[in-house]
DRENVOKOL-202009 format. One line per 10 residues: number of its first residue (from 1); for each residue x, y, z of N, C-alpha, C. Coordinates in steps of 0.2 Angstrom, whole numbers, m for minus. Layout:
NUM> X Y Z X Y Z X Y Z ~ ...
# end
This chain:
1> 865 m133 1449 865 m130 1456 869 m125 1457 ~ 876 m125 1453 882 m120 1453 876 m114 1450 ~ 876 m116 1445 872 m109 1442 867 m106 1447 ~ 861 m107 1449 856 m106 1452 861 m101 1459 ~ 865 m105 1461 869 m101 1468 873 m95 1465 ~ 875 m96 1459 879 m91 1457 876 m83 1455 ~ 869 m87 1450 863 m80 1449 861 m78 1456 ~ 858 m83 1460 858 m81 1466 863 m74 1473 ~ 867 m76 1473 874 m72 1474 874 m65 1471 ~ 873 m65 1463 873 m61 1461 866 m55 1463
11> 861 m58 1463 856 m55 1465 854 m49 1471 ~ 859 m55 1475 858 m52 1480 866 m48 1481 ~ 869 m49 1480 875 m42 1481 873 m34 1476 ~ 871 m38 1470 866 m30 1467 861 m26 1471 ~ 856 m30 1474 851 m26 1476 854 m24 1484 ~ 860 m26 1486 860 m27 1493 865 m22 1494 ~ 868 m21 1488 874 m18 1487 882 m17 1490 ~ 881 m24 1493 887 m25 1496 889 m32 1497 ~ 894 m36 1495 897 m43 1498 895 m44 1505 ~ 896 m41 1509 894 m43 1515 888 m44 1518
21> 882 m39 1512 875 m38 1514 874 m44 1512 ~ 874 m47 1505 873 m53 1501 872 m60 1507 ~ 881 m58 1508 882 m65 1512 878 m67 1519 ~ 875 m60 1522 873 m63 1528 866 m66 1526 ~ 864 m62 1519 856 m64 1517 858 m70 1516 ~ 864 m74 1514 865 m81 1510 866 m85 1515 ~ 868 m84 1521 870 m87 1527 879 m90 1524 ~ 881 m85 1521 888 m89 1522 894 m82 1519 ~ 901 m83 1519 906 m78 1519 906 m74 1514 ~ 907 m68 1515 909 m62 1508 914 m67 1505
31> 918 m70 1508 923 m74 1501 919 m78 1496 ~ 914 m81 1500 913 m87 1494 906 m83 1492 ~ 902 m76 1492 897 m74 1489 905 m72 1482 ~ 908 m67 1482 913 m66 1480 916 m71 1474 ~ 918 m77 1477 920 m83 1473 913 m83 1467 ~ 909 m83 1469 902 m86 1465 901 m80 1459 ~ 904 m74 1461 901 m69 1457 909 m70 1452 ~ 914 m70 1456 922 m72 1448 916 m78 1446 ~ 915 m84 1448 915 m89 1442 908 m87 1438 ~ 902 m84 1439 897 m82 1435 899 m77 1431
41> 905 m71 1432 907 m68 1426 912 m71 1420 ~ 916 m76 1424 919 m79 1418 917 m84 1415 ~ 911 m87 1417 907 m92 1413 903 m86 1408 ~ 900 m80 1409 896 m76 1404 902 m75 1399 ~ 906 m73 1403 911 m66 1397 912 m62 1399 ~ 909 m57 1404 906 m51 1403 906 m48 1411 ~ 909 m43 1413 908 m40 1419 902 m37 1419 ~ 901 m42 1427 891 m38 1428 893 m32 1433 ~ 898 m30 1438 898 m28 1444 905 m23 1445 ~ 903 m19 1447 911 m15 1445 914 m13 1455
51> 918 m18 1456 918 m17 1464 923 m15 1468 ~ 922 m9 1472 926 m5 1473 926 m9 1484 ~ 930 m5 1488 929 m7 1493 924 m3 1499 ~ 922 m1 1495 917 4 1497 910 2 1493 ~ 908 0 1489 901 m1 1485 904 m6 1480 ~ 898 m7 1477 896 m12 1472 893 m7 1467 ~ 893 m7 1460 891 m3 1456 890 m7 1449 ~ 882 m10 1446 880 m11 1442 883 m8 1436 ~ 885 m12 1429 887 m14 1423 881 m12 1419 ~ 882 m10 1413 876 m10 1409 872 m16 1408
61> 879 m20 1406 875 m28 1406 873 m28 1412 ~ 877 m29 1415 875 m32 1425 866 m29 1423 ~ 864 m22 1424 858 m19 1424 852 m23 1422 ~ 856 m24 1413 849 m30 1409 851 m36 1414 ~ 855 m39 1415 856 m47 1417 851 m45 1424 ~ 850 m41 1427 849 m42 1433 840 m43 1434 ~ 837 m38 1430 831 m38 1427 830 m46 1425 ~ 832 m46 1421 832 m55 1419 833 m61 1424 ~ 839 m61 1429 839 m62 1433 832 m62 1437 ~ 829 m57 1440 825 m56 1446 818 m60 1442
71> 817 m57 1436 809 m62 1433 812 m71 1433 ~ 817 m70 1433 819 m80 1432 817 m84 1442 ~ 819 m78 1446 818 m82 1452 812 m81 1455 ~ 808 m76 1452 803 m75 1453 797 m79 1450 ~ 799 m84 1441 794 m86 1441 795 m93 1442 ~ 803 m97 1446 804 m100 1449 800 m102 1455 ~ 800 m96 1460 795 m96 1465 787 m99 1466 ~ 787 m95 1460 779 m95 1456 778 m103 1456 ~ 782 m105 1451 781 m112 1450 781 m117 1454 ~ 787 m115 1457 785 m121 1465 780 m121 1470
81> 779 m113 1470 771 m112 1473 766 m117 1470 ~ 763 m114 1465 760 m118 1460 759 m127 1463 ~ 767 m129 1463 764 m137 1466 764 m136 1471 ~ 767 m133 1478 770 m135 1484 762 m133 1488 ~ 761 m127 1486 756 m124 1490 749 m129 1487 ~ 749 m132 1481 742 m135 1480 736 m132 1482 ~ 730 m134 1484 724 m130 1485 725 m126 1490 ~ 729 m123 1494 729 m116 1496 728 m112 1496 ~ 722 m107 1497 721 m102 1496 726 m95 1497 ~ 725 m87 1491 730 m84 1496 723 m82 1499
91> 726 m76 1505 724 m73 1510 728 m69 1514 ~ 726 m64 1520 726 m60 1524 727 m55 1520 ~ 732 m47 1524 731 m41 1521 734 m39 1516 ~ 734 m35 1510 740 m33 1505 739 m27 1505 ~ 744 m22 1508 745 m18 1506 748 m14 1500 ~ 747 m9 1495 749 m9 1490 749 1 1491 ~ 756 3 1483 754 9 1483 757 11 1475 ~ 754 14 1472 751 17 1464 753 24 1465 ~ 757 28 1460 756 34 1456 748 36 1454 ~ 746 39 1457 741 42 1459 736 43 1453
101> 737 46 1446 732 45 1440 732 40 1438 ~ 741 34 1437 741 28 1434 738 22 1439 ~ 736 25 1445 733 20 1450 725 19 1449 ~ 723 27 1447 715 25 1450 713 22 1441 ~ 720 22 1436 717 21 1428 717 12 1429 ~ 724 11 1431 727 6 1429 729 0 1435 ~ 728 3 1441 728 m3 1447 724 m5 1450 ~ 720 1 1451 713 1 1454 707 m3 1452 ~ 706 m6 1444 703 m8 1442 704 m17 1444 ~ 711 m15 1443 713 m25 1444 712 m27 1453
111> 713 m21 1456 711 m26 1462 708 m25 1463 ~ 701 m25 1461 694 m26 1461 692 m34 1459 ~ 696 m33 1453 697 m42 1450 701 m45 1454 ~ 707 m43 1457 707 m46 1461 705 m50 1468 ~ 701 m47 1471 697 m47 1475 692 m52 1474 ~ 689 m49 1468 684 m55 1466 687 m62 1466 ~ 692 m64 1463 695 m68 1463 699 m71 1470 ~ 700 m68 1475 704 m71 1480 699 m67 1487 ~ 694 m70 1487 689 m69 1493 692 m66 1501 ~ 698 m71 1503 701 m70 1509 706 m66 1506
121> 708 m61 1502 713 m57 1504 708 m49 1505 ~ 710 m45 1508 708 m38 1509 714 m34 1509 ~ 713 m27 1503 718 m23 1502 717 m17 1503 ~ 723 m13 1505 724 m7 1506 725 m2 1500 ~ 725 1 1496 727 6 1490 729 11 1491 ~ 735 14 1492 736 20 1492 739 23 1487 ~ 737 27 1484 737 32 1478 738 39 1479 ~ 747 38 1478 751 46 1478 757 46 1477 ~ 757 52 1473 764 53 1470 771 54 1471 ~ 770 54 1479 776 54 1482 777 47 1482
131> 785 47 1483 792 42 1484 790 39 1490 ~ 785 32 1490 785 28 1496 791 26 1500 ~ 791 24 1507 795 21 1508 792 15 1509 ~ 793 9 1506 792 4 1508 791 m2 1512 ~ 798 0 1516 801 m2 1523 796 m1 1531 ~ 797 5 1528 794 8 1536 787 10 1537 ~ 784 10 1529 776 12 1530 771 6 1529 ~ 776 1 1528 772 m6 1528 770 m11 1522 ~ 772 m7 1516 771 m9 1508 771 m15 1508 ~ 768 m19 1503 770 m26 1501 773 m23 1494
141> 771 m21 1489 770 m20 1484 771 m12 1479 ~ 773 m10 1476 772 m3 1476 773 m4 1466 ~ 768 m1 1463 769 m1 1458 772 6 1455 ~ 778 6 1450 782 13 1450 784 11 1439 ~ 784 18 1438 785 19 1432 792 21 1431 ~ 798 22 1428 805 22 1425 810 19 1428 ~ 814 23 1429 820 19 1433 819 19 1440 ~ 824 12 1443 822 13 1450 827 13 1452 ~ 828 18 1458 834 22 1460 834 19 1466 ~ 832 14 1469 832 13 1475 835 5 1474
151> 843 3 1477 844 m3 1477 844 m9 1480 ~ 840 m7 1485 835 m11 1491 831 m15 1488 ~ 827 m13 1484 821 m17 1483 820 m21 1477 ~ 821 m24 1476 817 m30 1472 812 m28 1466 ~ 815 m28 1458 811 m24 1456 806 m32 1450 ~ 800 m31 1448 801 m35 1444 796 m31 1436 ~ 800 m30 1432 795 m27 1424 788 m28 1423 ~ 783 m25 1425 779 m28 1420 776 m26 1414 ~ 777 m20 1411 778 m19 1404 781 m12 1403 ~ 781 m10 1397 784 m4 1394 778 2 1394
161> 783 8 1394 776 13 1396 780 20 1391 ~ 775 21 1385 779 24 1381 776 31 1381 ~ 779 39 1381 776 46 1380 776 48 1372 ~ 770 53 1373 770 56 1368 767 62 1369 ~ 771 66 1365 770 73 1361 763 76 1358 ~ 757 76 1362 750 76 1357 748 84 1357 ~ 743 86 1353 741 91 1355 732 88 1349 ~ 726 91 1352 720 93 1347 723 93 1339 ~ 716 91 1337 717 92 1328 715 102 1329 ~ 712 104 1333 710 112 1332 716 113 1334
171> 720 111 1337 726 119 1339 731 116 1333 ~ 735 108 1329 736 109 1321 733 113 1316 ~ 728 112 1319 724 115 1311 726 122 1313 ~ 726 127 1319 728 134 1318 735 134 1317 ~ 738 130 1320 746 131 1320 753 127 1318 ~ 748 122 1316 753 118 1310 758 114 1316 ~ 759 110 1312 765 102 1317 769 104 1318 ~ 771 100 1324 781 104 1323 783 97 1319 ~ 791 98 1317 793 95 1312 800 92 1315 ~ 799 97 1320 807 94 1324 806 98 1331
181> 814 94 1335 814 98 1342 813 104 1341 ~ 817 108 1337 817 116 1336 810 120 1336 ~ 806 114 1334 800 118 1331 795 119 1339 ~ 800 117 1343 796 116 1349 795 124 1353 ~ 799 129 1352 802 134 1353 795 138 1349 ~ 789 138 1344 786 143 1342 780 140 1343 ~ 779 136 1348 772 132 1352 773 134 1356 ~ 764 132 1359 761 133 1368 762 127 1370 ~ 767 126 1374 769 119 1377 766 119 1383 ~ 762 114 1386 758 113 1392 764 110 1397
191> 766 110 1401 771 107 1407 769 109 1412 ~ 771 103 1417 773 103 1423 777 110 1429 ~ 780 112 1422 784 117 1428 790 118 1422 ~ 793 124 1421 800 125 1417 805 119 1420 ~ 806 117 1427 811 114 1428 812 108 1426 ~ 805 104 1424 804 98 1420 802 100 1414 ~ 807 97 1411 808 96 1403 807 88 1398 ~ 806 90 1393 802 85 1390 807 81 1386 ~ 807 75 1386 814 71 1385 812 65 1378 ~ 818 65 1372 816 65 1367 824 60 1366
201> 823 56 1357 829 53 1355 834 60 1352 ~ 838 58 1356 843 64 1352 846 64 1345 ~ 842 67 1340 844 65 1334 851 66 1331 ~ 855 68 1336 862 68 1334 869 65 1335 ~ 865 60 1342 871 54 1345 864 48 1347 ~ 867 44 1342 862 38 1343 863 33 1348 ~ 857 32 1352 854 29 1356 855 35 1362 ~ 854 41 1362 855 44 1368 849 51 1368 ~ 848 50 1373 841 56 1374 845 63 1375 ~ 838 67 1375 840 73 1375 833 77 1380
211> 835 81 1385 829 87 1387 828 91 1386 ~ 823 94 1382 822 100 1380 818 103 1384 ~ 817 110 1386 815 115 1392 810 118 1388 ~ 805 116 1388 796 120 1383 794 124 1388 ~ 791 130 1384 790 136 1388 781 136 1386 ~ 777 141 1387 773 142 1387 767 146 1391 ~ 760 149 1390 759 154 1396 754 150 1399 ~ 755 142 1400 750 137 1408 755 132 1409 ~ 757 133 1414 759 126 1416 755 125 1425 ~ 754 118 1426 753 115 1433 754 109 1434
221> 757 107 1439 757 103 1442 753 97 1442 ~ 748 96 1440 744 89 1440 741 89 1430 ~ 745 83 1431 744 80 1422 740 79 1420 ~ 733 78 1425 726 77 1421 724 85 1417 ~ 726 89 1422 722 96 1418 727 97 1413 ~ 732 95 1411 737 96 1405 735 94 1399 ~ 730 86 1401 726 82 1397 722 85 1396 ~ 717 91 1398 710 93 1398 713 97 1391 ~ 717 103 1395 718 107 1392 722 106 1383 ~ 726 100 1383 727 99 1378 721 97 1375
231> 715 94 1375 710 91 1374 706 97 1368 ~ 706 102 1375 704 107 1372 706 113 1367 ~ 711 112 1365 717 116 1360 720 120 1362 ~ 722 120 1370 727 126 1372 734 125 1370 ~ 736 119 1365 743 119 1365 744 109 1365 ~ 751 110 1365 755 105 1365 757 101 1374 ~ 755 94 1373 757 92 1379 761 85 1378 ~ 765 84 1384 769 76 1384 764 73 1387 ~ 763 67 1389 759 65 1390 759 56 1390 ~ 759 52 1395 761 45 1393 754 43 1387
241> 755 34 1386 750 32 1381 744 29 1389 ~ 746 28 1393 741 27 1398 736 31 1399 ~ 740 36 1398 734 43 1399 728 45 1390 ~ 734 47 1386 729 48 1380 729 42 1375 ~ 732 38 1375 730 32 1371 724 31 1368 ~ 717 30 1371 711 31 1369 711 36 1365 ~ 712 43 1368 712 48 1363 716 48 1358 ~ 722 46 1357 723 46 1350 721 42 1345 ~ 717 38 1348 715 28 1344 707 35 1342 ~ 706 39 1344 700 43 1344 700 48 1340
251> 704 50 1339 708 56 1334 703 63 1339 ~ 704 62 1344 703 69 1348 710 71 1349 ~ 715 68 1351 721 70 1351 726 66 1345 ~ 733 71 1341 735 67 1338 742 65 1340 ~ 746 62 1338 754 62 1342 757 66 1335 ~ 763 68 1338 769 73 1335 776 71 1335 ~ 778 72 1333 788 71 1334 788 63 1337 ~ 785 58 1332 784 52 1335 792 49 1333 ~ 796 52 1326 803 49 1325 808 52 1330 ~ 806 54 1337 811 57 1341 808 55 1349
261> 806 52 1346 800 48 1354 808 45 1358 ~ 808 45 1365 812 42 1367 810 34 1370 ~ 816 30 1372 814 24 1373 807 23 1377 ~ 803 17 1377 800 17 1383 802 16 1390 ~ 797 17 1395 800 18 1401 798 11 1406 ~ 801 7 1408 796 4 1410 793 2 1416 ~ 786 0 1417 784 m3 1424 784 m7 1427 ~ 785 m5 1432 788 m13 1436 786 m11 1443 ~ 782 m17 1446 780 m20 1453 787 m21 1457 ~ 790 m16 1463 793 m17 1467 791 m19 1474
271> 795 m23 1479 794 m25 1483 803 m26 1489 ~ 800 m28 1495 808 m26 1497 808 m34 1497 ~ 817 m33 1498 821 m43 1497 817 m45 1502 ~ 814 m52 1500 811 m56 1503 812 m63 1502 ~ 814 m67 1503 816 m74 1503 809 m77 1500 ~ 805 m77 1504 797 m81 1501 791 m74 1501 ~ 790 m71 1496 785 m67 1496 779 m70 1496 ~ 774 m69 1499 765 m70 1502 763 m73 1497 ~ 758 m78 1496 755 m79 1489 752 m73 1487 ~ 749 m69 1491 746 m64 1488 747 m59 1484
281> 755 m59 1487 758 m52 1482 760 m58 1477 ~ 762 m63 1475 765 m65 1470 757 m62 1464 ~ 754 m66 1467 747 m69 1463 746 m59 1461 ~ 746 m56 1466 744 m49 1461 748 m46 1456 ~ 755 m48 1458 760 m45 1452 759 m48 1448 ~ 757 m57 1447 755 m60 1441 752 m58 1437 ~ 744 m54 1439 739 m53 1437 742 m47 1434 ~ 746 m42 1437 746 m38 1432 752 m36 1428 ~ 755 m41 1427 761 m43 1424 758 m47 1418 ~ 752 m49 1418 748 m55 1413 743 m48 1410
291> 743 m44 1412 737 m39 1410 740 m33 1408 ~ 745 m30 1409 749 m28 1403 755 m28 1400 ~ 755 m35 1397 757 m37 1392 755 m41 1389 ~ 748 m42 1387 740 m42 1385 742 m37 1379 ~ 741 m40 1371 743 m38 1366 735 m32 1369 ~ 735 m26 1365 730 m22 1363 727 m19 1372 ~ 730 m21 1377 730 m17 1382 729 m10 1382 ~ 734 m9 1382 735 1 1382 731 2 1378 ~ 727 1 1372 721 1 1367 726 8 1363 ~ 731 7 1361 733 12 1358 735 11 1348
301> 732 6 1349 731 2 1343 733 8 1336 ~ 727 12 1337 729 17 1331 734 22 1332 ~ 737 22 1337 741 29 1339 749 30 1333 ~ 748 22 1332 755 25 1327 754 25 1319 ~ 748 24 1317 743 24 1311 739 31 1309 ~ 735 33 1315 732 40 1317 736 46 1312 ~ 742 45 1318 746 53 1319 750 54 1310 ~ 751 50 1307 755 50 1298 749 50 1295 ~ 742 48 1295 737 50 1292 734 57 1294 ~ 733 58 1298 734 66 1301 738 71 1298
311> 743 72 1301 750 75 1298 749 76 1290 ~ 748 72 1286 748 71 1279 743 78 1277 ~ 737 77 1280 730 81 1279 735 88 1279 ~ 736 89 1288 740 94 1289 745 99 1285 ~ 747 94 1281 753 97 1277 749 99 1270 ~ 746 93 1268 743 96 1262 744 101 1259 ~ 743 107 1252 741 112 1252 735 114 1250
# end
């Protein structure tokens, strides 16, 4: 029970980002959320929280431990669900909201499924790319892809979402693979804008990324026509596996510079602190917590086979 109170403590002075926020969600004193947080670091080993008297400031571990943390009380919840609620239906409204390409590819289809599946609930989907708020515009739900910058809200993983560097077998064949970052400098790089740059392993301090600034004569704003256009051989694009996966398993697009790929990024279903989330939201984040991370999902099976069987031809003389 010490333990359970103690992750618990913790949970909530991270997301809430203060001792005093913690305690009143706890119903009890910033001393004793405090005391619970010393006995859970000296019982790990390891400082999770760096506390100043102004903020709370999450540890590298603290960051992994918290993640871990939040899937353990969430599938906690789940389970108790599971007996407590017994034949239950969910039901009423779910509000939900997706990054706009990755919503109509990869959210949109499940609540369909799950619709089918829970007759009494009816959902809202909103698909766009701006920074919801999900306090004040009514969210249950918000699925968001990298890091999350918001310490309010409740994040929970449900899988890894990895970029690649692709371009056509036609624009290779006219212009040969790049071979490293540098080679990035004498291609047509399709981006978003010069001020977004394309983020790689930095091959010279390890474990640490690096942003390269690609130039090029098209860039725009919406990713889909980055995808066309690379389709079509005008060059070199970033591009997550959600998006061209199929395509490279196709060999209409190939990948590039895959020994310099950076980590993947991952996605995760955010939600604001809520003591008893709805069955509805649980059941949908299950659903797609269980559906991508589903071996052969992203269907990107050939993408790291494809691009060194490729490349090889390429080289050839």
């Amino acid at each position: 029970m010490d333990q359970f109170k103690q992750i618990g403590a913790f949970v909530e002075a991270a997301t809430r980002g203060s001792l005093s926020a913690a305690a009143r969600a706890e119903g009890v004193t910033p001393a004793i959320i405090g005391r619970r947080l010393d006995a859970l670091e000296a019982r790990l080993g390891v400082r999770l929280l760096t506390r100043t008297t102004r903020k709370l400031t999450l540890t590298f571990e603290g960051q992994a431990f918290l993640e871990d943390c939040q899937r353990l009380l969430n599938d906690l919840a789940n389970a108790e669900a599971s007996v407590s609620l017994g034949g239950v239906k969910a039901s009423g409204h779910l509000k939900l909201s997706a990054p706009a390409g990755f919503g109509r590819t990869h959210v949109a289809p499940h609540v369909a499924e799950f619709l089918d599946a829970n007759p009494d609930v009816t959902v809202n989907l909103d698909l766009s790319d701006r920074l919801v708020d999900l306090v004040n515009e009514g969210i249950d739900c918000a699925v968001r892809i990298g890091e999350l910058a918001d310490s309010s809200l409740v994040g929970v993983r449900l899988g890894d979402m990895r970029r690649l560097v692709v371009a056509s077998p036609r624009y290779l064949d006219a212009h040969g693979a790049p071979q490293t970052l540098a080679d990035l400098a004498r291609h047509a790089c399709l981006s978003l804008g010069q001020q977004r740059g394309w983020t790689f392993r930095d091959p010279g301090q390890a474990g640490k990324s690096t942003t390269i600034k690609v130039s090029g004569r098209f860039e725009c704003n919406d990713g889909a026509v980055l995808h066309d256009w690379a389709l079509a051989g005008r060059g070199l694009a970033w591009r997550s596996v959600w998006e061209v996966g199929q395509d490279v398993r196709a060999g209409r697009l190939v990948s590039v510079l895959d020994d310099y790929a950076a980590p993947p990024l991952g996605i995760y279903a955010v939600f604001p602190q809520r003591r008893q989330l709805p069955l509805r939201v649980r059941l949908f984040i299950d659903l797609l917590k269980h559906t991508y991370g589903s071996p052969g999902y992203w269907d990107c099976a050939g993408a790291d086979v494809a691009p060194a069987q490729r490349l090889r031809s390429l080289q050839a003389p």
